[in-house]
C-alpha positions as CSV (number, residue, x, y, z in Angstrom):
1,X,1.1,18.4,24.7
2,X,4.3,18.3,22.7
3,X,2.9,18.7,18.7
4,X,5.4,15.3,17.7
5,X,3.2,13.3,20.1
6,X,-0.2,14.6,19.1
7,X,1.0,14.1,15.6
8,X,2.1,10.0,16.0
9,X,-1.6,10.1,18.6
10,X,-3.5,11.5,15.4
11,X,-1.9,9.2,13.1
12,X,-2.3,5.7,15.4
13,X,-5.8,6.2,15.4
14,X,-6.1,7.1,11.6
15,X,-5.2,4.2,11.0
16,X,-6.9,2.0,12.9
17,X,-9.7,4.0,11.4
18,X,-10.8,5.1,14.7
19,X,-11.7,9.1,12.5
20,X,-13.6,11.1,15.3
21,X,-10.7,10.5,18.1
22,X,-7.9,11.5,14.6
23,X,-10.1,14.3,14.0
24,X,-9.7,15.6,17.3
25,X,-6.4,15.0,17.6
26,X,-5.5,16.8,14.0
27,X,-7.5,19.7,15.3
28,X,-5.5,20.1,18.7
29,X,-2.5,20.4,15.5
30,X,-4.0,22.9,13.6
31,X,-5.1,25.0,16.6
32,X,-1.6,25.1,17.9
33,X,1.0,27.8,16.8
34,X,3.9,25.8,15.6
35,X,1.0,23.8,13.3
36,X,-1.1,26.9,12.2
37,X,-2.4,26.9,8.7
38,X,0.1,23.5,7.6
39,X,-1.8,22.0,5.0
40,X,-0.6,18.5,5.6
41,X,-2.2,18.6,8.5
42,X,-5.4,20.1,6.9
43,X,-5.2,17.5,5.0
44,X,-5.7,14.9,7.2
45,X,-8.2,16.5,8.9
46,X,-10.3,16.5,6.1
47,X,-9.8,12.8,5.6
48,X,-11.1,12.4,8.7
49,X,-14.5,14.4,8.2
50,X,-14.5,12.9,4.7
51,X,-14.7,9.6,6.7
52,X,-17.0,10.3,9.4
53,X,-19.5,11.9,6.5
54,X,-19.3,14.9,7.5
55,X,-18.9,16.2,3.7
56,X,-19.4,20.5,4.3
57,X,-16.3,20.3,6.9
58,X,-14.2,17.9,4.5
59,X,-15.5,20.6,1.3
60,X,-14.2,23.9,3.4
61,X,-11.2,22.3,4.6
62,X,-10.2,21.2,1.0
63,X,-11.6,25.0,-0.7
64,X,-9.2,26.1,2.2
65,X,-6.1,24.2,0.9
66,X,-7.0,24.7,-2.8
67,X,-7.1,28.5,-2.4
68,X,-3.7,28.4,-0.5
69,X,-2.4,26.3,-3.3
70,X,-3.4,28.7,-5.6
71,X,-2.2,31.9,-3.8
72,X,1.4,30.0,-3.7
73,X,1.7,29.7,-7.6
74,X,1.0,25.7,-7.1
75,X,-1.8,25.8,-10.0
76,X,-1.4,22.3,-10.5
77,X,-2.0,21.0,-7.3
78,X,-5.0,22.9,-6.6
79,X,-6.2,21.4,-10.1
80,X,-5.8,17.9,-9.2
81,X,-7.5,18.5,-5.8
82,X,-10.5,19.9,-7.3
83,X,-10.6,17.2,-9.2
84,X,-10.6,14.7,-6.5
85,X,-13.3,16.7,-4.4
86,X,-15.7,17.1,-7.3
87,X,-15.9,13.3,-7.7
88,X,-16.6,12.8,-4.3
89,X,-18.8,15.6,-3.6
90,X,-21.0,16.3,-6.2
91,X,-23.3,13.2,-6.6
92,X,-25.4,14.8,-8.8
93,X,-23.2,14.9,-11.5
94,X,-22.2,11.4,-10.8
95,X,-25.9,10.5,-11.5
96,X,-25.2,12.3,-15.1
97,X,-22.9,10.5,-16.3
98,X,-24.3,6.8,-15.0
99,X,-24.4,4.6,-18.5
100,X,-25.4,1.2,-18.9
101,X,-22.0,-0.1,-17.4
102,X,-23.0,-0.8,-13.6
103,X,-19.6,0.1,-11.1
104,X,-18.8,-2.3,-9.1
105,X,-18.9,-1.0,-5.0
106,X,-16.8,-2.8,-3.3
107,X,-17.8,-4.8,0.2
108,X,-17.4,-2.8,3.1
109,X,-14.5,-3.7,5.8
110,X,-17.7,-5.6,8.0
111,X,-19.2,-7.5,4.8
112,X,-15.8,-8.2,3.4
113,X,-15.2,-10.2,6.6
114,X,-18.2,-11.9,6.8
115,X,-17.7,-12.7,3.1
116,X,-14.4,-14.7,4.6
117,X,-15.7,-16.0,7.3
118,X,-18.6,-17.8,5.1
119,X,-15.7,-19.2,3.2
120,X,-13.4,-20.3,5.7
121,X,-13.7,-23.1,8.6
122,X,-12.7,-22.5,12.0
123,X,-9.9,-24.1,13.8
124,X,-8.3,-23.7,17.5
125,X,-4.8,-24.2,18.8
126,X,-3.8,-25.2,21.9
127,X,-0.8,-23.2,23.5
128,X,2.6,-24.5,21.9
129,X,0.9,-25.4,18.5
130,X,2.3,-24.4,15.2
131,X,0.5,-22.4,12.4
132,X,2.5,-22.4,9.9
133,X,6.3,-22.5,9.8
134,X,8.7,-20.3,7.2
135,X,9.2,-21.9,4.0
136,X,5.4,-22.7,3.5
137,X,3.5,-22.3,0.5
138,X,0.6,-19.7,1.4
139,X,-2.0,-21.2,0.7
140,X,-4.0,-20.3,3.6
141,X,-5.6,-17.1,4.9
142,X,-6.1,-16.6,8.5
143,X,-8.5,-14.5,10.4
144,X,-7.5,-14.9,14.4
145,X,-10.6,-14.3,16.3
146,X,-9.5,-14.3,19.6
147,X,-5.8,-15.6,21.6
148,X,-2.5,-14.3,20.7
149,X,0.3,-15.8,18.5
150,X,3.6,-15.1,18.2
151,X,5.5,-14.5,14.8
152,X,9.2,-16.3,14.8
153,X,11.6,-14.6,11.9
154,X,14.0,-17.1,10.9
155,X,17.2,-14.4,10.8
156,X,16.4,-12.9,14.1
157,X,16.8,-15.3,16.8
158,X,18.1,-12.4,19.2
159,X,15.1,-10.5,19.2
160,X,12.0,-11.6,21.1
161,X,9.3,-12.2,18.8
162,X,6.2,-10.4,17.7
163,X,2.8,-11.3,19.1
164,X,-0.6,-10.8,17.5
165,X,-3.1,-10.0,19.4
166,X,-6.7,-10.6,18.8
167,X,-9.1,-7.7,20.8
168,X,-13.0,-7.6,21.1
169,X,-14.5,-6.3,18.5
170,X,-11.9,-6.5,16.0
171,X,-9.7,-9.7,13.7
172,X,-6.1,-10.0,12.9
173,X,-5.0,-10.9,9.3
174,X,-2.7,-13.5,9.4
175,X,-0.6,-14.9,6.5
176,X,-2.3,-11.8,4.2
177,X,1.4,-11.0,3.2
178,X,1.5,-14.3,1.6
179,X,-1.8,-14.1,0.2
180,X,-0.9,-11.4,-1.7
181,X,2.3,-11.9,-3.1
182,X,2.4,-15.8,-3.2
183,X,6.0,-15.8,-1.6
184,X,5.9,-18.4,0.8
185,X,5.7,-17.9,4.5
186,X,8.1,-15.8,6.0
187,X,8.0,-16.4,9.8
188,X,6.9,-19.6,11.7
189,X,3.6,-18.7,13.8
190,X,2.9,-20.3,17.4
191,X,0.2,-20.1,19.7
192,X,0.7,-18.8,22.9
193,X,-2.0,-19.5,24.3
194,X,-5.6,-21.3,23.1
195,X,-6.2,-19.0,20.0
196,X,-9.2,-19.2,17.8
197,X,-9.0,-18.4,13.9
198,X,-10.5,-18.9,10.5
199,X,-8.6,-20.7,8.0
200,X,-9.7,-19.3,4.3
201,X,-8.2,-21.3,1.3
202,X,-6.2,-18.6,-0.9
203,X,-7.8,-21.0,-4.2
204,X,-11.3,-20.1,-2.9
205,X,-10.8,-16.1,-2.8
206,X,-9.1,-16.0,-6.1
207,X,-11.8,-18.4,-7.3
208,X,-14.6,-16.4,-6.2
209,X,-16.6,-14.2,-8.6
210,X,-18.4,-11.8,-7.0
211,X,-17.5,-8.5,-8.6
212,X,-18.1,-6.7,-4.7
213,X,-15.8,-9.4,-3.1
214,X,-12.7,-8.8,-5.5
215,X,-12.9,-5.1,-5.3
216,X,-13.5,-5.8,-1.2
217,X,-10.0,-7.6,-1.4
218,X,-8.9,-5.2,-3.6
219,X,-9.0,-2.7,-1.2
220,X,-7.4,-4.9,1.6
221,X,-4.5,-5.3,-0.4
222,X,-4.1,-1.3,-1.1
223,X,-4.7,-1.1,2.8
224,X,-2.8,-3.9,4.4
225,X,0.0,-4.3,1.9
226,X,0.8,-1.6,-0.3
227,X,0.7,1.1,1.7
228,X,2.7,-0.3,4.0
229,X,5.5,-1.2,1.7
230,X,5.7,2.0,0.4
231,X,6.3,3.9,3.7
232,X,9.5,1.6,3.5
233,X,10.7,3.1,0.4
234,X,12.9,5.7,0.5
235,X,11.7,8.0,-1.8
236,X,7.4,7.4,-0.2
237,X,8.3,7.6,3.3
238,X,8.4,11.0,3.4
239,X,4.9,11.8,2.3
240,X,2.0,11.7,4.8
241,X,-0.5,8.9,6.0
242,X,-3.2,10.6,4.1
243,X,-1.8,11.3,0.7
244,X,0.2,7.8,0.6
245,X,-3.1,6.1,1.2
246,X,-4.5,8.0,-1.9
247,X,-1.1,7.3,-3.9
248,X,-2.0,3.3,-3.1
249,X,-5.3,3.6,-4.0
250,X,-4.6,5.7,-7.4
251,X,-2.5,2.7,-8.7
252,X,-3.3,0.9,-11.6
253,X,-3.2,-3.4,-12.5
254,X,-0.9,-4.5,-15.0
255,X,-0.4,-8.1,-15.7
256,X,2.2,-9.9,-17.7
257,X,3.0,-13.4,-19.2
258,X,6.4,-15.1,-19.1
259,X,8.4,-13.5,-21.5
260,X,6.4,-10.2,-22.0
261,X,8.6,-7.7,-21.9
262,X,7.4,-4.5,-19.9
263,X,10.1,-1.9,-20.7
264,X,12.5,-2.1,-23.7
265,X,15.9,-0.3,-23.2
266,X,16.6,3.2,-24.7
267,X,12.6,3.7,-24.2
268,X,10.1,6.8,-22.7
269,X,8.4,4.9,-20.5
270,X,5.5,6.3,-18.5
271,X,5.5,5.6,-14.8
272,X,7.0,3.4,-11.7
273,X,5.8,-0.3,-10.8
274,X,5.4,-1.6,-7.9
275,X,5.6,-5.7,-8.4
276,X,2.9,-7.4,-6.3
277,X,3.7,-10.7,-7.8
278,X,5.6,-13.0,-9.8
279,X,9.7,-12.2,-10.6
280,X,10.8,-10.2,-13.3
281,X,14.0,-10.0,-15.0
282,X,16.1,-6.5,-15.2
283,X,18.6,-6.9,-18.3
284,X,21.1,-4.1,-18.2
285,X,24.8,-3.5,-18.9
286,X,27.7,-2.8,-16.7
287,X,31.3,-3.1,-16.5
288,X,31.5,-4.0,-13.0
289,X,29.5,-6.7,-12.5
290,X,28.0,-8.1,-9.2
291,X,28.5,-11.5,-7.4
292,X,25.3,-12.3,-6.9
293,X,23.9,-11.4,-11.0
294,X,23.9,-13.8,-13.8
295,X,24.4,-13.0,-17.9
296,X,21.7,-13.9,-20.1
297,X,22.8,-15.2,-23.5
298,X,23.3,-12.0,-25.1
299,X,25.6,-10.8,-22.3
300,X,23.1,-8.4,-20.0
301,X,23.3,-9.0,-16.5
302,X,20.5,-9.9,-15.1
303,X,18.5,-8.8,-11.7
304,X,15.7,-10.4,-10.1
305,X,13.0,-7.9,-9.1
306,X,10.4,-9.5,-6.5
307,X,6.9,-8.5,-4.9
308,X,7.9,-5.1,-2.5
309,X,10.5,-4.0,-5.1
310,X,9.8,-0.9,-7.0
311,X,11.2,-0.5,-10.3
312,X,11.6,2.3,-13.2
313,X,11.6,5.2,-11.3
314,X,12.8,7.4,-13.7
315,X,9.4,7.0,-15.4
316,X,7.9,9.2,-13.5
317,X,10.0,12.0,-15.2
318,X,9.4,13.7,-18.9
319,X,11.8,12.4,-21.6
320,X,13.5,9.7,-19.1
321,X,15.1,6.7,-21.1
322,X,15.7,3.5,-19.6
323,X,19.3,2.2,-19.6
324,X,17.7,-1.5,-18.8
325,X,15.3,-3.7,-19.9
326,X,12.6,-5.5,-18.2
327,X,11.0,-8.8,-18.5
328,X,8.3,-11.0,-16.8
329,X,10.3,-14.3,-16.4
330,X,6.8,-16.0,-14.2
331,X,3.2,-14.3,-14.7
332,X,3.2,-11.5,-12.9
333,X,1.0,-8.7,-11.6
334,X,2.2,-4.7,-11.1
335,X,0.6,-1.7,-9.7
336,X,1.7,0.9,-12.2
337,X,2.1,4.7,-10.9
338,X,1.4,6.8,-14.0
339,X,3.5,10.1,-14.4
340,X,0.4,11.9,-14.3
341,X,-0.4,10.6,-10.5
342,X,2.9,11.2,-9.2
343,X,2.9,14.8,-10.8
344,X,0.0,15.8,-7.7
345,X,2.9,14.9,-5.3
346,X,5.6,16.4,-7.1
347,X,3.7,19.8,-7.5
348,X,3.7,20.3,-3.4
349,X,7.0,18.8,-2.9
350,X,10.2,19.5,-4.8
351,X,12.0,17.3,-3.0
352,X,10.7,14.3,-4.3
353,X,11.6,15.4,-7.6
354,X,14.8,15.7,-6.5
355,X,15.1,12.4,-4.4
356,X,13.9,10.6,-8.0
357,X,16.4,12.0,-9.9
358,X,19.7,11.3,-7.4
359,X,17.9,7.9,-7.5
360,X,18.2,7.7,-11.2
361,X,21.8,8.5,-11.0
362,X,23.1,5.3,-9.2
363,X,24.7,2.5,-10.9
364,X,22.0,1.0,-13.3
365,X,22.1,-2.3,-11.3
366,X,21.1,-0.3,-8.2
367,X,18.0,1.1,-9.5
368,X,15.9,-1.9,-8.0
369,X,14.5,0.5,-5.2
370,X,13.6,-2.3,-2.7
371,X,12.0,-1.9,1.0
372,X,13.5,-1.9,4.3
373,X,13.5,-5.5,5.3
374,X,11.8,-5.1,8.5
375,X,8.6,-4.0,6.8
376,X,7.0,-7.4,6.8
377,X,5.9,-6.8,10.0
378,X,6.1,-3.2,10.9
379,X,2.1,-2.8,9.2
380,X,-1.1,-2.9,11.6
381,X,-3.1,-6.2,10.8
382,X,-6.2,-5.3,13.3
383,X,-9.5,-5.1,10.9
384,X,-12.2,-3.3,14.3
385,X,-15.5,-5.1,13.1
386,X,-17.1,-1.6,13.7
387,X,-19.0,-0.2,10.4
388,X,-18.0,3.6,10.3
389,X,-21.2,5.5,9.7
């Protein structure tokens, strides 16, 4: 079989989490001659074992790609993998360094849903009925336990619409995009047929205080949303399923107040953001301004960064200084990528170092780095019910 088929095969079921038919698949890869010895493709296939516990092939697979790291002069990378595989692998020095401070473990996927489900009331449609329509404030959470609905896009009455399709065995997150960035709805939802669902209130997840259940949504979000969004940016498309999942996971919360400001001009700044919610304002100078940008009192133009956008770029490089200034102008929440993150990417791939800097060398006002506008629903919403032992 051709190896560009095997690989989008592999990849499908990676991430519908279905590991032992990815791990076959990877391994047809890495037994063929054109994929021989690739490490992103060891990579993954480690993932996979990782997943399916199967922790001695995971360990070999990543010795195999540290010692190649190392016999290609990439001492950093091999670092920073050893790093990762002695947290997960070595429990016993884990167990050392357990102080009084308990850490949290998040729900797994089939208690995180029950979780919901306890929360949430179910509701049916008959064929024809609406869900929600665009312009609504997302307020509701939707789990769609069995029919199919179809997704409407208000700027795209030429194409046929989406459907979402509940299996056996398995949910469909609807109105998650919402959820998580509190932008209201995007798309009006229909019922084709007599669909099922459970309607969660958004106020009772964010009210709930169960330490397990935040990190369980936690997790969603890094799953369902971010990852997502950043295979749609330019400069993250690039990089593979397995090391982009990581990169979503490795990010860190930051949360701001109206009028915080989060990077003064002329400043080292350490890192990218990814803004999850609220607006924040980019103040900046330029002597050809744009239509659509206002002045602020002192003169800057100003830019609106929203949840998907990605901003600061240049962070991610030693001794950048920002030409702009940014401010929260609502409460907002970030996913910050620290400089030291990124630099495990950057290590195995030159180009990305690259790609940041031409990206830093664009107009100031075109260094909002924002996603393909199709991504909204381009991401897999299908949460299998399965618990993966």
């Amino acid at each position: 079989m051709n190896v560009h088929v095997l690989m989008r095969q592999a990849r499908k079921a990676a991430s519908k989490e279905e590991y032992e038919e990815a791990r076959g698949l990877y391994q047809q890869l890495l037994d063929s001659d054109a994929m021989q010895g690739n490490l992103d493709v060891q990579l993954r296939l480690a993932w996979c074992y990782e997943h399916l516990g199967q922790i001695d092939e995971a360990s070999n697979l990543y010795q195999g790609v540290i010692k190649q790291y190392k016999d290609d002069g990439e001492l950093g990378a091999a670092e920073a993998l050893q790093k990762s595989m002695d947290a997960l692998f070595n429990p016993a020095e884990a167990e050392e360094e357990v102080t009084e401070v308990q850490e949290v473990v998040a729900l797994d996927k089939l208690e995180l849903m029950q979780a919901l489900q306890a929360m949430g009331q179910e509701i049916e449609l008959q064929p024809g009925d609406m869900l929600c329509k665009a312009g609504d404030m997302p307020d509701t959470l939707w789990l769609l336990l069995l029919g199919t609905l179809t997704v409407h896009m208000p700027d795209y009455t030429e194409d046929k619409p989406d459907k979402l399709c509940a299996q056996v065995g398995e949910f469909v997150l609807v109105g998650e995009l919402g959820v998580f960035t509190e932008q209201r709805r995007c798309a009006s939802v229909y019922a084709e047929g007599l669909c099922r669902l459970c309607a969660i209130p958004a106020k009772s997840i964010r009210a709930c205080k169960d330490l397990s259940f935040q990190a369980g949504m936690e997790w969603l979000l890094r799953k369902y949303w971010v990852d997502p969004v950043l295979a749609q940016h330019a400069i993250f498309e690039r990089v593979n399923d397995v090391d982009r999942l990581r990169l979503s996971q490795s990010l860190d919360v930051v949360e701001l107040e109206p009028g915080q400001c989060l990077i003064e001009a002329k400043e080292e700044h350490d890192g990218a953001y990814l803004l999850q919610m609220g607006c924040l304002f980019f103040l900046h100078d330029t002597d050809s301004p744009i239509d659509d940008e206002l002045d602020d009192e002192d003169g800057n133009l100003l830019s609106s960064v929203v949840p998907g956008d990605m901003i600061h770029m240049g962070g991610l490089l030693h001794s950048y200084q920002s030409p702009y200034r940014v401010v929260a102008a609502t409460p907002v929440r970030l996913l910050h990528l620290s400089r030291e993150a990124f630099e495990f990417f950057s290590l195995r791939r030159p180009w990305i170092v690259q790609a940041v800097l031409r990206y830093c060398r664009r107009p100031v006002h075109l260094q909002v780095m924002r996603p393909k506008d199709d991504y909204l629903w381009k991401s897999d919403r299908h949460i299998e019910l399965r618990r993966i032992v």
